[in-house]
C-alpha positions in Angstrom: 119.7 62.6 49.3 118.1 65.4 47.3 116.5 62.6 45.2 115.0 61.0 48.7 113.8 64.4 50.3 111.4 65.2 46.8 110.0 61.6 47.3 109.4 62.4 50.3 107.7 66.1 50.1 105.7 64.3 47.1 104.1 61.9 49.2 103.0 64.2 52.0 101.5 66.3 49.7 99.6 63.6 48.0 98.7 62.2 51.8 97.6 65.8 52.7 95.4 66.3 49.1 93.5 62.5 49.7 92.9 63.6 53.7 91.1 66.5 52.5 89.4 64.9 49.9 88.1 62.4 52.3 87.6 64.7 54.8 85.3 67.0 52.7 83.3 63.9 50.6 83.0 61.1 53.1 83.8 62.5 56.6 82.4 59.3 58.3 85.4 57.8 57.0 87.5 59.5 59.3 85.6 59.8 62.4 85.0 63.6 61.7 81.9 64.2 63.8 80.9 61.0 65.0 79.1 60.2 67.7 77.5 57.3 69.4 73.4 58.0 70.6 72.2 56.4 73.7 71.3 53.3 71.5 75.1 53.0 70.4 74.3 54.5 66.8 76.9 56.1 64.7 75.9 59.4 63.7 77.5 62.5 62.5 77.3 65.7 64.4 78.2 69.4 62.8 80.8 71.4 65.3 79.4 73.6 68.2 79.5 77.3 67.0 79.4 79.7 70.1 75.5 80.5 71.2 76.2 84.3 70.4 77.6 83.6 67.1 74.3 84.1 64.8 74.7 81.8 61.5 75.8 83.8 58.6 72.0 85.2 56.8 70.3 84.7 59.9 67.8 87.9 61.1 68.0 86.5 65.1 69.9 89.6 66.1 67.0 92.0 64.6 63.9 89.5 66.1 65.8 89.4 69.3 65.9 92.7 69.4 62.8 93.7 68.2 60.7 91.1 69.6 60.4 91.7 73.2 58.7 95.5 72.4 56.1 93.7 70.6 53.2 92.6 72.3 49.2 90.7 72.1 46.3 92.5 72.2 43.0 91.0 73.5 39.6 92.6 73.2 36.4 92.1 74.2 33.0 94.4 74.1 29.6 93.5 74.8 27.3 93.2 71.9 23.5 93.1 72.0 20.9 91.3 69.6 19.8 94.4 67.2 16.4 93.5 68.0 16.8 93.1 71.5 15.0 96.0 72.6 11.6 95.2 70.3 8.8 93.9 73.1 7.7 91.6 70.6 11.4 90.0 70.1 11.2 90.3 74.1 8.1 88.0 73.9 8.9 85.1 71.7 12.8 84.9 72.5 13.0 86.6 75.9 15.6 89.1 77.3 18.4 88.2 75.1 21.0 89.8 77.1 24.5 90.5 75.9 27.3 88.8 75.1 30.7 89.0 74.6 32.7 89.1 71.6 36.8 88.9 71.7 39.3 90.3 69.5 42.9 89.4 68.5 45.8 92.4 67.6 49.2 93.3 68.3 50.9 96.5 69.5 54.2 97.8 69.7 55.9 99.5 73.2 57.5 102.8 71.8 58.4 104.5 74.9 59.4 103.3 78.5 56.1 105.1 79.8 54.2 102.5 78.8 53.1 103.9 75.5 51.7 101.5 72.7 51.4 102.0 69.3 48.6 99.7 67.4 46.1 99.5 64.2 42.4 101.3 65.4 40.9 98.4 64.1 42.2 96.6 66.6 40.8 98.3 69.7 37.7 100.0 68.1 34.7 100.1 70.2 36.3 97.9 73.0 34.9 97.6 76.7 38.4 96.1 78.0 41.6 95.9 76.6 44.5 93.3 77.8 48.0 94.1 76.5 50.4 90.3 77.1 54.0 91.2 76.8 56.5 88.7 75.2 57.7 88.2 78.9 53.7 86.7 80.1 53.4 89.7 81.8 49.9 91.3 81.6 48.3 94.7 81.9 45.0 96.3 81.1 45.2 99.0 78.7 43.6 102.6 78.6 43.1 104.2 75.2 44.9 107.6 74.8 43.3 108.8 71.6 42.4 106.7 68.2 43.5 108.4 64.7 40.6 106.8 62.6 42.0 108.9 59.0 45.2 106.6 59.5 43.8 103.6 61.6 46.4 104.5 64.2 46.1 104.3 68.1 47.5 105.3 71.0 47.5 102.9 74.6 49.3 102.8 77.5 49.7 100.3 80.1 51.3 100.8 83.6 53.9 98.5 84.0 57.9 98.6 85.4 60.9 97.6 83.3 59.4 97.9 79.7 61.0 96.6 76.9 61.4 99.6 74.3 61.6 99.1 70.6 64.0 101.1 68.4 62.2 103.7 66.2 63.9 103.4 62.4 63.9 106.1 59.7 61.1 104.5 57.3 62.0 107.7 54.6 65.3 105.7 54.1 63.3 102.5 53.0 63.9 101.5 49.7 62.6 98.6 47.3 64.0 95.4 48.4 65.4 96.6 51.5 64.6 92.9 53.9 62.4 93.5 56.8 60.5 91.9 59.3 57.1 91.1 60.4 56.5 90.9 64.0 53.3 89.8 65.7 50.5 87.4 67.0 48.6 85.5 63.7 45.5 83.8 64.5 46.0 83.8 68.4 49.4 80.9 67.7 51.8 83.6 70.1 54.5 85.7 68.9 55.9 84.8 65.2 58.4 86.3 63.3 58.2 86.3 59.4 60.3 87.6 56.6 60.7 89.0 53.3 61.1 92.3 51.4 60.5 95.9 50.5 57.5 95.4 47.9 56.9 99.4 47.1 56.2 102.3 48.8 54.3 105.0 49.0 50.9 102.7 47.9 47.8 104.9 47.7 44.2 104.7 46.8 43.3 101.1 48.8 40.0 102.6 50.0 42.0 101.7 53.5 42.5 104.8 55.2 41.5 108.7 54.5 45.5 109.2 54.6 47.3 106.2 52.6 51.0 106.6 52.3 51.9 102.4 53.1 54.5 100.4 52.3 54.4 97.3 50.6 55.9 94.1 52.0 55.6 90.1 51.1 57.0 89.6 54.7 53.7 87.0 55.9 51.1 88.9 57.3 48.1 87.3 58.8 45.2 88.6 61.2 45.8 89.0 64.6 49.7 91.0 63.0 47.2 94.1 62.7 49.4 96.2 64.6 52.4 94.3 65.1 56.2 95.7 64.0 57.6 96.2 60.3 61.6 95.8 61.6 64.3 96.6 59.2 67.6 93.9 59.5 69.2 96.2 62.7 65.3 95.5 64.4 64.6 99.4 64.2 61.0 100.0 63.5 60.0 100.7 60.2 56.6 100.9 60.3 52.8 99.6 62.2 51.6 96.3 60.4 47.8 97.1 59.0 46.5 95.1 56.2 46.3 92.4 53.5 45.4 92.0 50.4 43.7 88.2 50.6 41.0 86.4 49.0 41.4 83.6 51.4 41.7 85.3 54.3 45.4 84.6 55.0 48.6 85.8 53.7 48.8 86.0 49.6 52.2 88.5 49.9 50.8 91.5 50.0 50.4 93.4 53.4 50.7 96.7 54.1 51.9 99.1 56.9 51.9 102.7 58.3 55.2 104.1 57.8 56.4 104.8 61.2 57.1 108.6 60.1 53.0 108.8 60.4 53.1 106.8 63.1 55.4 108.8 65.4 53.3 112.2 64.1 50.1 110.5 65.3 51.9 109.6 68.7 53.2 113.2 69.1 49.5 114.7 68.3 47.6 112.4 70.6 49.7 112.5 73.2 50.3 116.3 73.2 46.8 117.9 72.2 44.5 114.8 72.7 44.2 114.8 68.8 46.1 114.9 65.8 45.6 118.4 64.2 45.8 118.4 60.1 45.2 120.9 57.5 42.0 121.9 55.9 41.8 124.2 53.1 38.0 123.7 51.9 37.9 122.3 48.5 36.5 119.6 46.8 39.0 117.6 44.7 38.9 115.4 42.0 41.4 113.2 39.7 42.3 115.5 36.1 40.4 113.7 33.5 39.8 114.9 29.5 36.0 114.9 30.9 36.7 117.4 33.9 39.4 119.2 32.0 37.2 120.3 28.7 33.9 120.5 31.5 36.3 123.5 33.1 38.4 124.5 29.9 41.5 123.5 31.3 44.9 122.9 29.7 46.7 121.2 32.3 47.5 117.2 31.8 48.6 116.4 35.2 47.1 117.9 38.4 44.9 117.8 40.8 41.3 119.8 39.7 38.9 121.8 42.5 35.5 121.6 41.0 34.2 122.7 44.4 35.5 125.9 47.3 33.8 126.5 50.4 32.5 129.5 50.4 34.6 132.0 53.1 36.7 128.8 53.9 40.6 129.3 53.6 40.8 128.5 49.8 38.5 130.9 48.6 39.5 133.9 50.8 42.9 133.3 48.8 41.1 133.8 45.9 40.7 129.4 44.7 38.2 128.8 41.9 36.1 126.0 40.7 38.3 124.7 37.5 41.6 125.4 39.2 44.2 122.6 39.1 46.6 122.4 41.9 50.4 121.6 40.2 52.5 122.3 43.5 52.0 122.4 46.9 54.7 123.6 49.1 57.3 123.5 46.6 56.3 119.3 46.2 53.9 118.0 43.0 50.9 116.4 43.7 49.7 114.4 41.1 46.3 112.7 42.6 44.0 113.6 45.7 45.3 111.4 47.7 49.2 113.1 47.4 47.1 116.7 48.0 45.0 115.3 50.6 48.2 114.3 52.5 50.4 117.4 51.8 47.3 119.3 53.0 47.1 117.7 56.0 50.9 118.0 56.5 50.6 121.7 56.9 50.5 123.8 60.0 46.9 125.5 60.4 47.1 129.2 60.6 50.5 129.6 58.7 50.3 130.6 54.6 51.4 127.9 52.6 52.5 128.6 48.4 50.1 126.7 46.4 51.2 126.7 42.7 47.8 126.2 40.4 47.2 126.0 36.9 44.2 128.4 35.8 43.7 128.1 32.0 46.8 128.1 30.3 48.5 130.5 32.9 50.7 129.3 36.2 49.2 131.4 39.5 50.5 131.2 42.8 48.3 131.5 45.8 49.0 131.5 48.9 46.8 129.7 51.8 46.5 129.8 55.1 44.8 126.2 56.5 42.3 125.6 59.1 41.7 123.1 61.0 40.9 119.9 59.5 37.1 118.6 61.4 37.5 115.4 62.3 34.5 113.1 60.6 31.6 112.0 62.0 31.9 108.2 63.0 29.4 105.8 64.3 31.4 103.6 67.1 30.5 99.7 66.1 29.5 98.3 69.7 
């Protein structure tokens, strides 16, 4: 009997071992998944996984999220021949009139008032403005206030029931954190596209008076200028501005606005009609050998003033041509563009502890900023 029973368990389990054998290398075998089409064709079919269930990898959760805060941007503004207005050009080609010239973004809802957040690119020198939600609902769009030193606007639309994206903590990014790239390329609708945390912090483009962007090879193309940078929970991470292209599409290199700057642009539009920065009055320049032996400076990193307004809020505390600033606030600033934003960072009228290196000794000064005047632009109609 015992002899009987350990045939028996033996063949079961070598049954049970060639099922799953089969089962696993040639499931058609067994049936697994079969199904017959309308033109009675065997075919296999994977298992129905619940609809709510996203597949294990899968960012749907963070685009489904995200997605419906994200919306189209269409322009248009009238433009005129330059020459219009010459009699003779009048005479040989007539009145010329105007005509009208579209343009393509994307925006982001940040607040259930209706507030959008986009690139100034985008809506520069536009006549009309028509913001098309994810849900083909439309609106025309008013222009709060435009941030040309970070290419940042502000519009709003006046519409019920709007979908409300998730501001992130962009200071918490780090390299290779996965995001997403949210947006309208080339006018195709709403596309979602994914990759990585390139770098941060990415100065000295020539993009923007204030650069602080982060890096990402998530697929940017025109028309995402002002789409959604979304981090894997769909929390926004930052306003989608540029690419670095030679073919005019995506080569894996955009950049975007943190959302930090974003959200202080929103807060100084909507509350003052502007976004107030500091000024102390200096001209600054990189620390070379040249500039450092010009001035007889000792310092190797630095930023040098070889220029100080005269009665502006550097020199009253006593700033001097050949000064190099080390520290400002307590934080290092190692090029202009670092000083240039922890300048601007600072509250006007309050004295801030500059930390500067003046020969070979270290002299604290401290500075209370003005205003920062905003520059001079010509509007491109």
């Amino acid at each position: 009997m015992k002899r009987m029973w350990l045939l028996f368990s033996q063949t079961v389990t070598v049954l049970v071992a060639a099922y799953f054998v089969v089962a696993t290398l040639q499931p058609g075998w067994l049936g697994k998944g079969t199904t017959r089409s309308g033109a009675g064709i065997s075919l296999l079919e994977a298992p129905a996984t619940p609809a709510a269930q996203p597949v294990a990898g899968s960012f749907s959760v963070a685009a489904r999220k995200a997605a419906p805060a994200v919306v189209s941007i269409n322009t248009s503004k009238a433009v005129r021949h330059p020459r219009s207005n010459d009699p003779w050009f009048q005479f040989f080609f007539g009145d010329q009139g105007s005509q009208a010239q579209a343009g393509l973004g994307s925006g982001v809802i940040v607040s259930p008032d209706g507030y959008i957040l986009t690139n100034n690119h985008v809506v520069e020198g536009a006549d009309e403005i028509e913001v098309t939600l994810n849900d083909s609902r439309r609106a025309r769009a008013k222009v709060i206030g435009t941030d040309p030193d970070t290419d940042l606007a502000i519009l709003r639309i006046e519409l019920d029931k709007l979908p409300v994206i998730v501001l992130g903590n962009s200071d918490a990014l780090a390299v290779g954190d996965q995001v997403l790239a949210i947006g309208n390329p080339f006018g195709v609708g709403q596309t979602v596209t994914s990759g990585i945390v390139s770098a941060l912090g990415r100065t000295q483009l020539g993009i923007n008076t204030f650069e602080n962007f982060i890096q990402t090879d998530a697929a940017i193309n025109p028309g995402n200028s002002g789409g959604a940078l979304v981090d894997v929970n769909g929390n926004l991470m930052g306003i989608n501005t540029a690419i670095y292209s030679r073919s005019g599409g995506s080569m894996g290199i955009g950049f975007a606005i943190p959302v930090s700057t974003a959200r202080m642009v929103l807060d100084g539009i909507v509350k003052d009609g502007q976004v107030t920065r500091g000024w102390i009055g200096v001209e600054p320049n990189e620390l070379s050998p040249e500039l450092a032996e010009t001035f007889g400076v000792k310092a190797t990193e630095g930023v040098i003033i070889t220029g100080v307004l005269q009665d502006g809020p550097a020199a009253q505390a006593g700033m001097r041509p050949g000064d190099v600033i080390v520290r400002v606030e307590g934080k290092n600033v190692a090029n202009v563009s670092e000083l240039l934003t922890a300048v601007a960072a600072l509250k006007p009228g309050e004295a801030s502890p500059f930390v500067v290196q003046r020969g070979d000794k270290m002299v604290e000064l401290n500075i209370s900023p003005g205003v920062r005047p905003r520059p001079q632009r010509n509007v491109r109609r």
